[in-house]
Structure formats: structure tokens, C-alpha cells
Backbone as numpy.savetxt, mean C-alpha at the origin, in Angstrom:
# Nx Ny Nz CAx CAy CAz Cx Cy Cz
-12.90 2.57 -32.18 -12.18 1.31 -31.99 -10.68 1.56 -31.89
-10.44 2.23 -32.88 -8.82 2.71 -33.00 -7.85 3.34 -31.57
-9.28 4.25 -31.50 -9.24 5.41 -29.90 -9.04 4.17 -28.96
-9.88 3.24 -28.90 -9.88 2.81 -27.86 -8.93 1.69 -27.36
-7.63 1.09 -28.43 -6.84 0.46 -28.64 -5.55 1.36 -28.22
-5.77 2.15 -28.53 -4.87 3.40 -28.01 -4.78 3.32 -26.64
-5.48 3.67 -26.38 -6.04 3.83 -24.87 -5.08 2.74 -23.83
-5.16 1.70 -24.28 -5.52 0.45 -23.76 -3.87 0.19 -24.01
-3.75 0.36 -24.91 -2.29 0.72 -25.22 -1.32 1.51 -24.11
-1.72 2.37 -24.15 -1.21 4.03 -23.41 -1.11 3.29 -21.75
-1.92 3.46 -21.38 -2.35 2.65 -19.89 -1.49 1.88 -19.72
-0.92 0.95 -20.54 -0.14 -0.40 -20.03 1.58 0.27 -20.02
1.79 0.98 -21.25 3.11 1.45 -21.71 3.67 2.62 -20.80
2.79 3.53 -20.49 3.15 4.82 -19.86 3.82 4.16 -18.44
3.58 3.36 -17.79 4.02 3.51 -16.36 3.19 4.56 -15.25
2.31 5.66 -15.49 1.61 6.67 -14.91 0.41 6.17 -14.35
0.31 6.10 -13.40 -1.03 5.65 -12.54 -1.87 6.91 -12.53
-3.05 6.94 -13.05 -4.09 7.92 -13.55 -4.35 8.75 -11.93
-4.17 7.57 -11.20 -4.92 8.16 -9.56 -4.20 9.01 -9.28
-3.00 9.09 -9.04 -1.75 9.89 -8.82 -2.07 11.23 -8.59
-1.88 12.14 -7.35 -3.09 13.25 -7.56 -1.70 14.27 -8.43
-0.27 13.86 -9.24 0.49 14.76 -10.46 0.21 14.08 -10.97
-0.86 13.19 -11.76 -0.90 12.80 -13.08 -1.63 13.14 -14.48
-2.24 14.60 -14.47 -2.73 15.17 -15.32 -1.44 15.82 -15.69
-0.15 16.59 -14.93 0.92 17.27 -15.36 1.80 16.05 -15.96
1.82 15.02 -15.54 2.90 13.87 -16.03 1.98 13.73 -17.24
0.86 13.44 -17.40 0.63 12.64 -19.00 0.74 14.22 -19.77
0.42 15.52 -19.57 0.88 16.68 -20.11 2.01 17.12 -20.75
2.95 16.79 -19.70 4.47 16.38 -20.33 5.00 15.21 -20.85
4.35 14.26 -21.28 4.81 13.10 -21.73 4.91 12.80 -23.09
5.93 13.07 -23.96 6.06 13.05 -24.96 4.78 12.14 -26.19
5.15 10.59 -25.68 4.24 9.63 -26.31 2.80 10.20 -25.82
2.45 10.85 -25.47 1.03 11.16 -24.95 0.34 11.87 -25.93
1.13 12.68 -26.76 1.06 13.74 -27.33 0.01 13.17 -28.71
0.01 12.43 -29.26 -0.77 11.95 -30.39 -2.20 11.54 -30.03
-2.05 11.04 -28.85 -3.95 10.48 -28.34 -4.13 11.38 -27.48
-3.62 12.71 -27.19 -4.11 13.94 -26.53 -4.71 14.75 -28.02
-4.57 14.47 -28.71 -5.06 15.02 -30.09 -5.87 14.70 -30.66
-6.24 13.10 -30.27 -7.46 12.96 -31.14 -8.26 12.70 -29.90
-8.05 12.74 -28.95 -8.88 12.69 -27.54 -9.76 14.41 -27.90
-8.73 15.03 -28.18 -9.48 16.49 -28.12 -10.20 16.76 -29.31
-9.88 15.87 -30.46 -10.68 15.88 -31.85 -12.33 15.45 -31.17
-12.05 14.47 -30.66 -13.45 13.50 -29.64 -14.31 14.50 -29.22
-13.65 15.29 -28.34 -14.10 16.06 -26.99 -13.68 17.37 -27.31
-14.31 18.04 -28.18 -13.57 19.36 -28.71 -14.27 20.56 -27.66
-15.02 20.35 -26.64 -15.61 21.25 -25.75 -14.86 21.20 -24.50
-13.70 19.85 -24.10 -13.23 19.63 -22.92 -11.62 19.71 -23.37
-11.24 19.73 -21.43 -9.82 19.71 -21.59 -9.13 18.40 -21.96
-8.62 18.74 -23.07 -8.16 16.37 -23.93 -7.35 16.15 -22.39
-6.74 17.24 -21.66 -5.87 15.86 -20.71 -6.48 15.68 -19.35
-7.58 16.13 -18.94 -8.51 15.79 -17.92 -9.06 14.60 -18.54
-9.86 14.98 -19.92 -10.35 13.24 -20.42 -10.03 12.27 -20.44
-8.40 12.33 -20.96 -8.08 11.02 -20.96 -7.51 10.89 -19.66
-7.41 11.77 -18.72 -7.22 10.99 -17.40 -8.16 10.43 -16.72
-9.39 11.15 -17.31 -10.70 10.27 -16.69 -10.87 8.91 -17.26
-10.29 8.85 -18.66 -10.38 7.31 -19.95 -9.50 6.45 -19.06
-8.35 7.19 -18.43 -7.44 6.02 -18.07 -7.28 5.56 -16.92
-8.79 6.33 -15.90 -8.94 5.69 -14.62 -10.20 4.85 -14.81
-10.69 4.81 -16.08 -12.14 3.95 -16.09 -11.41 2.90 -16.75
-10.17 2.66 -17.33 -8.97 1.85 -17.49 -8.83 1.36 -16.49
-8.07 1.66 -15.62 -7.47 1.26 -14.75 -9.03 0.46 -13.68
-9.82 1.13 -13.19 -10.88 0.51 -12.36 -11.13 -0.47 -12.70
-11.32 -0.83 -14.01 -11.91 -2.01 -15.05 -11.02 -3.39 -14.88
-9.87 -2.74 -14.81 -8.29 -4.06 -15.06 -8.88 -4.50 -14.00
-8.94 -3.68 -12.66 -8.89 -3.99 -11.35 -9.41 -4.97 -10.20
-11.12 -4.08 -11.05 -12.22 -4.68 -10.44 -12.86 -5.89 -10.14
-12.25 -7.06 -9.04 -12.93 -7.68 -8.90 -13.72 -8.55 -9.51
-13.69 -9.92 -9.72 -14.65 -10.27 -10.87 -15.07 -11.94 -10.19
-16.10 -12.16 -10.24 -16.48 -13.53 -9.46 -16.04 -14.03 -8.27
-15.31 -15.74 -8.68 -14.25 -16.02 -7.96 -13.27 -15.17 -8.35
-12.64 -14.60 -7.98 -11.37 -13.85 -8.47 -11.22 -12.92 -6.73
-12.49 -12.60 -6.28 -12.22 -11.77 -5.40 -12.31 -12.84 -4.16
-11.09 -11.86 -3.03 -11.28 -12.60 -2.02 -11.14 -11.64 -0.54
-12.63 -12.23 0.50 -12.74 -11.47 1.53 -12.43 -12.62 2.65
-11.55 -12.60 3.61 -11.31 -13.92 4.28 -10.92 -12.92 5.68
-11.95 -13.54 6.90 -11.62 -12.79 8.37 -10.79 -13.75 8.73
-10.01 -13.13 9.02 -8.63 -13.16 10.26 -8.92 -12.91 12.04
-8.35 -13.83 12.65 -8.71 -13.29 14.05 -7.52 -13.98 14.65
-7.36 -13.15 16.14 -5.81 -13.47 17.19 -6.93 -14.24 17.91
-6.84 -15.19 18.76 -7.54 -15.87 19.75 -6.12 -15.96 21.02
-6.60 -15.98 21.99 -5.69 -16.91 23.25 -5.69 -18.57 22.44
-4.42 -19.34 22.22 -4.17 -20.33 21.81 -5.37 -21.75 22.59
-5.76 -21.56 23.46 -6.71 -22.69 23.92 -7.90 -22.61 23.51
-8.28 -21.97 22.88 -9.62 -21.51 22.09 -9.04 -21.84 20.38
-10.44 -22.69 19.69 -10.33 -22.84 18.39 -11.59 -22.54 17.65
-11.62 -21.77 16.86 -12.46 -21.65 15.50 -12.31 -21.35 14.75
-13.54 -21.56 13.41 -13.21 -21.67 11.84 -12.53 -20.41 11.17
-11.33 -19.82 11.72 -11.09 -18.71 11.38 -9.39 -18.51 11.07
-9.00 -18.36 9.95 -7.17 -18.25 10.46 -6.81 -17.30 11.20
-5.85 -17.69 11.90 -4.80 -16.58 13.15 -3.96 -15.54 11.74
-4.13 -14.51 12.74 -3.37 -13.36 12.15 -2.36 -13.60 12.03
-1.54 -14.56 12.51 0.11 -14.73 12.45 0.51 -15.55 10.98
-0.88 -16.20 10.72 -0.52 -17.10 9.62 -0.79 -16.70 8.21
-1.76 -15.65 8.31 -1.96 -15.04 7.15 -1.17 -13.94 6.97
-0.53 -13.14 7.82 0.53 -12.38 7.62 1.92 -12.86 6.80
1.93 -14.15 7.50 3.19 -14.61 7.27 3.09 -15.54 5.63
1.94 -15.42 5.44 1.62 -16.19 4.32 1.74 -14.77 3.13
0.96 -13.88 3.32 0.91 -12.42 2.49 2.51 -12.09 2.52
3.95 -11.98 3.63 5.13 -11.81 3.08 5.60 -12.63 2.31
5.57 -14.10 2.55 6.42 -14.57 2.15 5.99 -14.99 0.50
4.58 -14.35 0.55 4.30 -14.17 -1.30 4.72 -12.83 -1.97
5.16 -12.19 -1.15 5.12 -11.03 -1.92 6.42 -10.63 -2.97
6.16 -10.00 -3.52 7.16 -10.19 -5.06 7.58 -8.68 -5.44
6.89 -7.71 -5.38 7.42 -6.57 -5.35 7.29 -5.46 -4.45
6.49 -5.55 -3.75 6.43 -4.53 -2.70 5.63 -4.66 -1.63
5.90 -4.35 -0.16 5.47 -4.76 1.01 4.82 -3.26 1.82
3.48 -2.95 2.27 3.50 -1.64 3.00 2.85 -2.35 4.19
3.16 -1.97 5.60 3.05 -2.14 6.78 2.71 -0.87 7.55
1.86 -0.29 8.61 1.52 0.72 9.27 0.74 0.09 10.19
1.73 0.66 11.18 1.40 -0.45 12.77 1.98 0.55 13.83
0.77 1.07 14.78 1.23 1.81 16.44 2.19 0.64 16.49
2.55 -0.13 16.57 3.55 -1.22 17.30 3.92 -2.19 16.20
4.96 -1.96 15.81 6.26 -3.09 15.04 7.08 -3.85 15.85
7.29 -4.91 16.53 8.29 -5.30 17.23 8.90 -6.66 16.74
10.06 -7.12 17.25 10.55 -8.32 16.72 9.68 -9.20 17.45
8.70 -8.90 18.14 7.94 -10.21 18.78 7.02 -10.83 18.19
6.79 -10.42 17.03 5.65 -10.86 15.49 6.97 -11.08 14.55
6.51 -12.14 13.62 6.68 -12.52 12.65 7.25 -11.04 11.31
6.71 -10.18 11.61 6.91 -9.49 10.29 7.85 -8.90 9.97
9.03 -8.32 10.95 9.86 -7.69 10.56 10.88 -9.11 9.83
11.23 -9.79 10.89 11.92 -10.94 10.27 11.23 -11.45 8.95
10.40 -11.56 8.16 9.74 -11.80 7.12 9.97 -10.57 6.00
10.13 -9.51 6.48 9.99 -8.37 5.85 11.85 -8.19 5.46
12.24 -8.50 6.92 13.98 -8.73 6.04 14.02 -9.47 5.17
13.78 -11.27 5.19 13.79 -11.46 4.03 13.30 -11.42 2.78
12.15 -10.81 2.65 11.37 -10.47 1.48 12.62 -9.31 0.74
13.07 -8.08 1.78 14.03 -7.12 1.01 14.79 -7.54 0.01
15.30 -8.92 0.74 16.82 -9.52 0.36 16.19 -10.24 -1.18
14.62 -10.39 -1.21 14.46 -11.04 -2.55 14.38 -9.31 -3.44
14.68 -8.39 -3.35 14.45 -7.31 -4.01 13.13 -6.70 -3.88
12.37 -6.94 -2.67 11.06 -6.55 -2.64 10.92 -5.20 -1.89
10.14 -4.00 -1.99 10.48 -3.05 -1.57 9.66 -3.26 -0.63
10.15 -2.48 0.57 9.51 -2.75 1.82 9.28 -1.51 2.67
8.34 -0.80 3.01 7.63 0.58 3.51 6.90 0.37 4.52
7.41 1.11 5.75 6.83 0.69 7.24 6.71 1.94 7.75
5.49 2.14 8.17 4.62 3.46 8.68 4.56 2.85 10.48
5.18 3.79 11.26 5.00 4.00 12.73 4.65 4.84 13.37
4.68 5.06 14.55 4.14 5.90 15.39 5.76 6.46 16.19
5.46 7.77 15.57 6.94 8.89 16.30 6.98 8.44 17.88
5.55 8.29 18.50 6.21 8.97 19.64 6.69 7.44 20.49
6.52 6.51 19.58 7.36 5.11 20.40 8.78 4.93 19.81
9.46 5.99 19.16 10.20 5.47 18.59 10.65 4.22 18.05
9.53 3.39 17.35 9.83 2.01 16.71 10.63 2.69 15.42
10.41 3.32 14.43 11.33 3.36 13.24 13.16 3.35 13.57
13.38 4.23 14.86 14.60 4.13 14.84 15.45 2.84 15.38
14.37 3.00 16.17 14.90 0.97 16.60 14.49 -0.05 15.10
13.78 0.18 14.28 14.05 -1.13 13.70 14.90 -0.35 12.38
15.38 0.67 12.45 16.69 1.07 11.64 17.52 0.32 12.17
17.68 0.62 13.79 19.35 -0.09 14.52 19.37 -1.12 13.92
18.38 -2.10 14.32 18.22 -3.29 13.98 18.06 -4.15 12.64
18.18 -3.63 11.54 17.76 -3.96 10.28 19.31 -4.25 9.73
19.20 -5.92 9.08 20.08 -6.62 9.09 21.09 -5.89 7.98
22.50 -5.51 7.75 23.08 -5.17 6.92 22.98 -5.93 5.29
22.56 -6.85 5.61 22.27 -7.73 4.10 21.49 -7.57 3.52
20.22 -6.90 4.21 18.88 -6.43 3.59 18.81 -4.80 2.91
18.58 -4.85 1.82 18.23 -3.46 1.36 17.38 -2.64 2.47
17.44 -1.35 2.76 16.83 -0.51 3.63 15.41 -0.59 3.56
14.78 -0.47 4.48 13.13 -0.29 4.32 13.38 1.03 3.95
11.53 1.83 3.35 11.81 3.40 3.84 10.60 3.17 5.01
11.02 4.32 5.79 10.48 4.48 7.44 10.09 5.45 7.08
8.91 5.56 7.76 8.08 7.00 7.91 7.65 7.17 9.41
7.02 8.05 9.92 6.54 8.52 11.38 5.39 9.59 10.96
4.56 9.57 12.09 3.55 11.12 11.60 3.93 11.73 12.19
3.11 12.94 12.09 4.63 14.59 11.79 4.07 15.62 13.13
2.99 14.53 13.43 2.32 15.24 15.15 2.44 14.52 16.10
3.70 14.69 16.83 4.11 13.59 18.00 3.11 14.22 19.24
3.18 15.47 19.61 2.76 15.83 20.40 1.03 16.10 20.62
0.24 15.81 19.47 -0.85 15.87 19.14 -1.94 15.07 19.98
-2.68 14.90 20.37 -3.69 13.39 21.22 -4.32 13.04 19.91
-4.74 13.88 18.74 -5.34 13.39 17.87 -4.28 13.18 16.69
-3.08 13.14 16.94 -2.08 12.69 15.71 -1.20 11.41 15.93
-1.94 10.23 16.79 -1.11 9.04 16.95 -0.84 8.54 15.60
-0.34 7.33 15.20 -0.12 6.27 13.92 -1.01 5.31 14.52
-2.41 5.05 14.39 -2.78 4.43 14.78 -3.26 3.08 14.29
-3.26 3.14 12.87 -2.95 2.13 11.89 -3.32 0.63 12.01
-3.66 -0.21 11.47 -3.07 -1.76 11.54 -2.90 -2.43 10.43
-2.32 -2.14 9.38 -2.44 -2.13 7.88 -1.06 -2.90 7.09
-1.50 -3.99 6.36 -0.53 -4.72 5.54 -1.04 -4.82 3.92
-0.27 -3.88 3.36 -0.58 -4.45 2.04 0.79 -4.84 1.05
-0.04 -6.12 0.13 1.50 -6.60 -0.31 0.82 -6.73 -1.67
2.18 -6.13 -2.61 1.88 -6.13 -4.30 1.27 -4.98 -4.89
0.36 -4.51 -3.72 -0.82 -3.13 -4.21 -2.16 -4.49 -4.52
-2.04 -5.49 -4.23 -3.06 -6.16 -4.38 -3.77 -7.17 -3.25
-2.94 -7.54 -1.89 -3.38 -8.31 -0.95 -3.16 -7.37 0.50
-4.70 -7.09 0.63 -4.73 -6.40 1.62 -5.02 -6.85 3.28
-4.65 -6.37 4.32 -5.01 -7.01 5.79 -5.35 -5.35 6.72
-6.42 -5.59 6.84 -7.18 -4.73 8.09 -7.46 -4.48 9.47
-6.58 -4.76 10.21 -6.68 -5.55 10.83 -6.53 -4.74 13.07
-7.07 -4.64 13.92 -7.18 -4.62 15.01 -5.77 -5.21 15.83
-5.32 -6.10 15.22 -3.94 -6.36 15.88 -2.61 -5.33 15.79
-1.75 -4.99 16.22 -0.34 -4.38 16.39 0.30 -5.59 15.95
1.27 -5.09 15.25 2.75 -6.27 15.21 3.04 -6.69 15.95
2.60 -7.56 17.30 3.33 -7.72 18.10 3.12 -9.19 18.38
3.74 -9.64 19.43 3.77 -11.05 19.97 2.41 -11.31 20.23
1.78 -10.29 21.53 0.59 -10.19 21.78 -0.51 -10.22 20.92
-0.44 -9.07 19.99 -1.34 -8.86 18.92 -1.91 -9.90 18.21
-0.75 -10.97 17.58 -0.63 -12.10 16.56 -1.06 -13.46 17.50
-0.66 -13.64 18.98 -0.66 -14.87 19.44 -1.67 -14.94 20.27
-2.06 -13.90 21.30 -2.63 -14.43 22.84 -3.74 -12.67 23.17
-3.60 -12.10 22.21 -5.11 -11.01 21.91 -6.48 -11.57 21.62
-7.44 -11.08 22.05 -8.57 -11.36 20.60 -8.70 -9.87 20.11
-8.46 -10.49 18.56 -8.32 -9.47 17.92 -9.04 -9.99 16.75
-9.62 -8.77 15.39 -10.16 -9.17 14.81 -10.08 -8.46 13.40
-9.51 -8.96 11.89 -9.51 -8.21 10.74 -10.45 -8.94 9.16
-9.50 -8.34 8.53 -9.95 -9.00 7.28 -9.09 -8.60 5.97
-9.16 -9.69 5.16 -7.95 -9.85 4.32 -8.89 -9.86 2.87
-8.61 -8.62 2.20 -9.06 -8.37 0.69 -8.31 -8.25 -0.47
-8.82 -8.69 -1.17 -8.00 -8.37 -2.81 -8.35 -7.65 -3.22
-7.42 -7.29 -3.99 -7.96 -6.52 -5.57 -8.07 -4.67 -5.50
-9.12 -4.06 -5.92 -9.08 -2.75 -5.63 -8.76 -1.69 -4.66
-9.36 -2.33 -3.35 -9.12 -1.81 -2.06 -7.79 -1.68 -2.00
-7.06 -2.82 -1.90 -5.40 -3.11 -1.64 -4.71 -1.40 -2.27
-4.93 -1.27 -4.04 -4.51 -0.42 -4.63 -4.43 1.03 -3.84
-5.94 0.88 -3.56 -6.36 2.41 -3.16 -5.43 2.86 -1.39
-5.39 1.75 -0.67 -5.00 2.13 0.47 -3.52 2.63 0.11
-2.46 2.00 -0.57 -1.52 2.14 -0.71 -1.40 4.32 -1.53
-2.67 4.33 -2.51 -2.33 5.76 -2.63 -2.66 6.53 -1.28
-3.57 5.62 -0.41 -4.10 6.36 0.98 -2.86 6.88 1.44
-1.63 6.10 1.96 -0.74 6.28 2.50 0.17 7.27 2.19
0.31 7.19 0.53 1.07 8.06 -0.38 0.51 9.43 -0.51
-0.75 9.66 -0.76 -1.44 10.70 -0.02 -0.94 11.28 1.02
-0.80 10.98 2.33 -0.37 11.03 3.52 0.89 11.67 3.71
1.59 10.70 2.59 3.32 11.57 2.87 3.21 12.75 1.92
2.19 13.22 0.48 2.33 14.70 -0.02 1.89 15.45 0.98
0.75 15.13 1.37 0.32 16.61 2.60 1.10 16.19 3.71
2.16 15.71 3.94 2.80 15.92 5.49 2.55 15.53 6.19
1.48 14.37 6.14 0.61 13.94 7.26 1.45 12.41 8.03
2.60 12.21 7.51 3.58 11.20 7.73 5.17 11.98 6.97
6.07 11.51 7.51 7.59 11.88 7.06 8.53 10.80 7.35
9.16 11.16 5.76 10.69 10.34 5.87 11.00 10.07 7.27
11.96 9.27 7.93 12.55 9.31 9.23 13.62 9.68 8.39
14.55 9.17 7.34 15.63 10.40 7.18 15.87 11.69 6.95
14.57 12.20 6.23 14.38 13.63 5.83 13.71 14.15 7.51
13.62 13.69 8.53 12.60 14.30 9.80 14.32 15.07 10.63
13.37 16.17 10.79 14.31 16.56 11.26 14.65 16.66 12.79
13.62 16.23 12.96 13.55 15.78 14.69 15.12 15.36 15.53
């Protein structure tokens, strides 16, 4: 009981996301760690105490996470040509509904960002509320450096990324991905674009909860192995 108050404890206080593929060396070095790495290993005197409790504090973390009744939500999104109607919201409206809720952090990864969708203008002002904002493109259209030019001086900087194989056929950004909070996710067949959002048929889907989390380490993933780069650190 004690252990497991601990636990529960530890998880909320540390700041360390268990998934993190450095987070067996971070809770290793972490000072406060040091007392429930001890009786974790009193527990488990055959295993390594800081593999365990990184396994304790991702069956933590899954648990907070997971989905629960009403609580979860799967809602399809679709672009139609505007003279056509059905029971479905337009991608323009649920996008624009997912920025303008978002409260701490915005990730976007789109072959095509343009000012002809809703999101960059949404995504400036979300910055300006202190919201961090992370936009994954495709190198070889140069959208990151154009929406550097373009990114309003009042707004805190996005960070820009590009993938790191321009010249590749199998290394486009091919992407269509919005997640906001680490918790409201969009899947989606459309590009950022005018087209994409207004006069495409196009077709996604908008999830909560776990998924959201995981894509966002997807991405983060992506930039340790190299598989995306800074646009300021690129040396291109």
C-alpha cells in the first residue's frame, strides 16, 4: 500500500515521462528517486529496481490515460466540395476548434502548410497565448522557411523541423497530423491547405486520449534517430 502511494506519488512529482526512450538514465540520476529505487529492489530483489519501476510507472501512466466510457472520443472528419452535405464535420472546423482550445502545446505535420487553411493563422495566435507550437514539413517544398519569413514578430517562434532525406522517393513528410495538449488528436488525408480543408474529399478522424500521447513521442522519436531536423540546426 505504502509502495504503491509512492509510486503514484513519484509519477505525478518527477516531471519524467516513463515512455521517454532516456528515462531509465533520468529516474537513475534523480536524486528523489533514490528511496523507492530501494524498496522497489527490496520487492524485486532478482531484478533491475530501475527497469521496474520504469515498468510501475508506465502501467502508471497507461492507467491515468486510458480511455474510460464516455470519456473517450472517436469523431470522423471529412473535406467535401461545399454543395454536398452530410452528417459529418468539415476538417476546417474541427481543426480550428482543436487550436483555438489548445492550452499548452500544438504539433502539426503536413506535406503542405500554407496560409490558405486556417492553421497557421490559428497557430500564431495560440503562440501569443504561450502555447508551444511544433510544425513538421516536407524539405523539399520548402514550407518551413517560408512560414519562418512569414511568422508574425509578436508570436513566440514555432520549432520547425524538415526530414533529413530530401532527395530520397521514399523520404517525403508525408504526414497529415494535428495533435493538441498530447491529448486531441486529428488523422487526417487532408494537407493544410485551402484545397485540403474546403473543396477536396478528403477523409480523417479525431481521437482522444492515449493515441494523441503516443503520436507526439512518434514524432519525438523521429527527431532522436534523425529521421526529421531542426530547420535551425539543418545545415542545408
Amino acid at each position: 500500500m505504502f509502495l504503491a502511494r509512492k509510486l503514484v506519488a513519484y509519477s505525478r512529482a518527477s516531471g519524467i515521462d516513463p515512455f521517454e526512450p532516456n528515462a531509465a538514465h533520468r529516474i537513475a540520476e534523480d536524486v528523489s528517486a533514490r528511496q523507492l529505487l530501494s524498496e522497489v529492489g527490496t520487492r524485486f530483489p532478482d531484478a533491475d529496481p530501475v527497469a521496474v519501476l520504469v515498468l510501475l510507472l508506465q502501467s502508471l501512466k497507461i492507467e491515468a490515460t486510458e480511455p474510460r466510457g464516455n470519456d473517450a472520443v472517436v469523431e470522423c472528419v471529412a473535406t467535401l466540395p461545399q454543395a454536398y452535405i452530410v452528417p459529418t464535420r468539415p476538417t476546417r472546423i474541427v481543426i480550428r476548434e482543436m487550436l483555438m482550445a489548445a492550452r499548452r502545446s500544438v504539433l502539426a505535420a503536413g506535406y503542405l502548410i500554407t496560409e490558405g487553411s486556417d492553421l497557421l493563422s490559428l497557430a500564431h495566435a495560440a503562440a501569443c497565448r504561450g502555447v508551444g507550437i511544433t510544425l513538421v514539413c516536407d524539405r523539399g517544398r520548402d514550407e518551413a522557411q517560408r512560414i519562418r519569413s512569414t511568422w508574425p514578430s509578436i508570436a513566440p517562434q514555432p520549432r520547425l523541423f524538415v526530414n533529413s532525406q530530401p532527395d530520397s522517393p521514399d523520404g517525403k513528410m508525408h504526414a497529415k497530423v494535428l495533435v493538441v495538449d498530447d491529448h486531441h488528436l486529428l488523422v487526417t488525408s487532408a494537407n493544410f491547405t485551402w484545397h485540403g480543408q474546403e473543396v477536396n474529399i478528403e477523409y480523417g478522424l479525431r481521437v482522444s486520449g492515449e493515441p494523441a500521447r503516443r503520436t507526439t513521442l512518434f514524432f519525438q522519436n523521429l527527431e532522436q534517430l534523425g529521421v526529421i531536423v531542426a530547420v535551425d540546426s539543418d545545415a542545408k
